[in-house]
N, C-alpha and C positions, 0 to 999 in steps of 0.2 A: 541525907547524911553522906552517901557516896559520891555525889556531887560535888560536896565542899570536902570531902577529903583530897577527892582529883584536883580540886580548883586552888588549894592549898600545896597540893604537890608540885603542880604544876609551875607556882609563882615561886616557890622555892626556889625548883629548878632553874627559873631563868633570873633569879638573886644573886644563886651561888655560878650563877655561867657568867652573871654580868659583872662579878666582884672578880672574876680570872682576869688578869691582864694577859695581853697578845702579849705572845714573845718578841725580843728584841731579835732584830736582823744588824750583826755587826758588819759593821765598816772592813773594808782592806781584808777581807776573806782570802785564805791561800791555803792548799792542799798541796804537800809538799811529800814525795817518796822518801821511803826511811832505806837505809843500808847498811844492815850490823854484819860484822865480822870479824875474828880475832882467829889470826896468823894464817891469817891471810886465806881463810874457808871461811865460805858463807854461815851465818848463822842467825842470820833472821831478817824482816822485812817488816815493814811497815807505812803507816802514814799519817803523818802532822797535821792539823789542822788548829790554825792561827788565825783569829778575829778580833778586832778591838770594838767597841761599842762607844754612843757617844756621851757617855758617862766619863770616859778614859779607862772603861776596865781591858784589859786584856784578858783573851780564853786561849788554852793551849790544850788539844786534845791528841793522843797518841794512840793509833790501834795498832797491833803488831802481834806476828807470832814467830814464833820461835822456833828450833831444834835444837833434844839435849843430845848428848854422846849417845844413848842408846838406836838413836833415831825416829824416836817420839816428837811428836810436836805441840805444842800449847800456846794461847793466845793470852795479849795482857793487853788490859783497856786504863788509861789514866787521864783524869780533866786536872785542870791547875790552872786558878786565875792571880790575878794582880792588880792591881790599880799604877795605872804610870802614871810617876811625878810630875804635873805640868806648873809653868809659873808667866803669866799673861798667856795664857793659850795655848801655850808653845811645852813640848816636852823637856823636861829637863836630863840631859845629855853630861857625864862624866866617864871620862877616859874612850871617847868615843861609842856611847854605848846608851842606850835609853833606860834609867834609873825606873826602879819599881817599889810600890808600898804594897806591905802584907795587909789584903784583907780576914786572915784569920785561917782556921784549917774548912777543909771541905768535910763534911759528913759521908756525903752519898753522891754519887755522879750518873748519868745514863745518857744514852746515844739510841733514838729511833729516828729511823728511814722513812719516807715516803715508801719507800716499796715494799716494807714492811720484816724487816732486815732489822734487828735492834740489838742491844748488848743484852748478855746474860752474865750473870760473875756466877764463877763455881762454887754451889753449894749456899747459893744467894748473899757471898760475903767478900768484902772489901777491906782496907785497911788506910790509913792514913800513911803517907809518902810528901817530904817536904811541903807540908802542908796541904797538898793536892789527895784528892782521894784514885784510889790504884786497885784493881782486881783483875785474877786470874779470868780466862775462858776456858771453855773448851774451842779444840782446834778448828772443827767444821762453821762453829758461830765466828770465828774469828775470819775467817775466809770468807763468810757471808757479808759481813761487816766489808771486809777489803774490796769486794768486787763490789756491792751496793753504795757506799760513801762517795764513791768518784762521779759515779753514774746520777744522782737523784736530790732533792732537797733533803735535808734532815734538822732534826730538832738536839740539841744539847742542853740538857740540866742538869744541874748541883743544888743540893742545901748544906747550909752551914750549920756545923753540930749545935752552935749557939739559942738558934730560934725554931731552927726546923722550914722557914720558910724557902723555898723554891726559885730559882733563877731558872730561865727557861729562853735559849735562843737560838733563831731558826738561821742557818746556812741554806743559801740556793746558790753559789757558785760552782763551777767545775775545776776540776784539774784541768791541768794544762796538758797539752799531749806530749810535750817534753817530759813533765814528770810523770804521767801515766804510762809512759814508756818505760822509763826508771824503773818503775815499778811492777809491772809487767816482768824485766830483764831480771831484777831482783826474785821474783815466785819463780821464775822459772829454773834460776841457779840452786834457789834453798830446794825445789823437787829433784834436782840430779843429786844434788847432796843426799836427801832421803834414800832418792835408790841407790846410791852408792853406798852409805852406810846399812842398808837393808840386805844387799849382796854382802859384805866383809863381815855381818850378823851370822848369814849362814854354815 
């Protein structure tokens, strides 16, 4: 009886492994340095990460953190896809710009590493943002996240609040050292900002 319950477990498991499809590896991968600032003080950093796949969807991931006036810091993680308009193959292009269709809202979004660097939202909770799903971090996972993403493969997935089922796709490109620099130049201005605001605290 223990036999066939193993042997029954077993074929389970390789049912339910053989019904996962491998994630999709998008086309035209690009990690781009983010640079927020208003009047002219830094006020956060980040990083884009843009993939199309050859369905026609586009992925648009954003990890970045912040400082408020106090000089606290917090991290915010957002996925947002699309499907572009194509017609013979070709995308479809108005006022110079490449047209997109709404594939609906995202439910739920996540970001794990190969190095083993993954998102956390705070308090395990998200919200809907232009259709795209958006959650808070904390600050040390958000910096985990920034230094890990540039350096290693990683996996992105969303479900759509509709069905529940899972989109799942793997980036193995790098940054470019132009914008790894960026971005590098950006952490290092939002830290003098911190100590500066932490000295004027005093």
């Amino acid at each position: 009886m223990k036999y066939l319950s193993f042997l029954f477990g077993v074929l389970f498991s390789v049912q339910a492994l053989a019904g996962t499809p491998p994630p999709v590896v998008p086309q035209n991968q690009y990690l781009a340095a983010l640079d927020y600032s208003r009047k002219g003080g830094q006020t956060g950093c980040g990083l884009r990460i843009d993939g199309e796949t050859a369905s026609n969807l586009w992925i648009n991931v954003l990890v970045s953190v912040f400082i408020r006036e106090s000089g606290t810091m917090f991290g915010m993680f957002k996925v947002f896809a699309r499907e572009i308009n194509m017609k013979n193959g070709v995308p479809i292009i108005q006022d110079g710009k490449i047209t997109y269709s709404s594939i609906g809202k995202i439910h739920k979004g996540w970001v794990k590493t190969d190095s083993g660097a993954q998102f956390l939202a705070v308090n395990g909770e998200g919200y809907f943002h232009n259709e795209g799903y958006m959650a808070a971090m904390e600050f040390d996972n958000a910096i985990d996240l920034l230094t890990a993403l540039p350096q290693t493969n990683f996996r992105i997935g969303f479900s759509k609040q509709e069905d529940g089922s899972e989109n799942v796709f793997e980036f193995n490109q790098r940054i470019t050292q132009d914008e790894a620099d960026k971005l590098s130049s950006c952490m290092k201005n939002l830290r003098d900002v911190r100590e500066e605001k932490s000295k004027t605290s005093l």
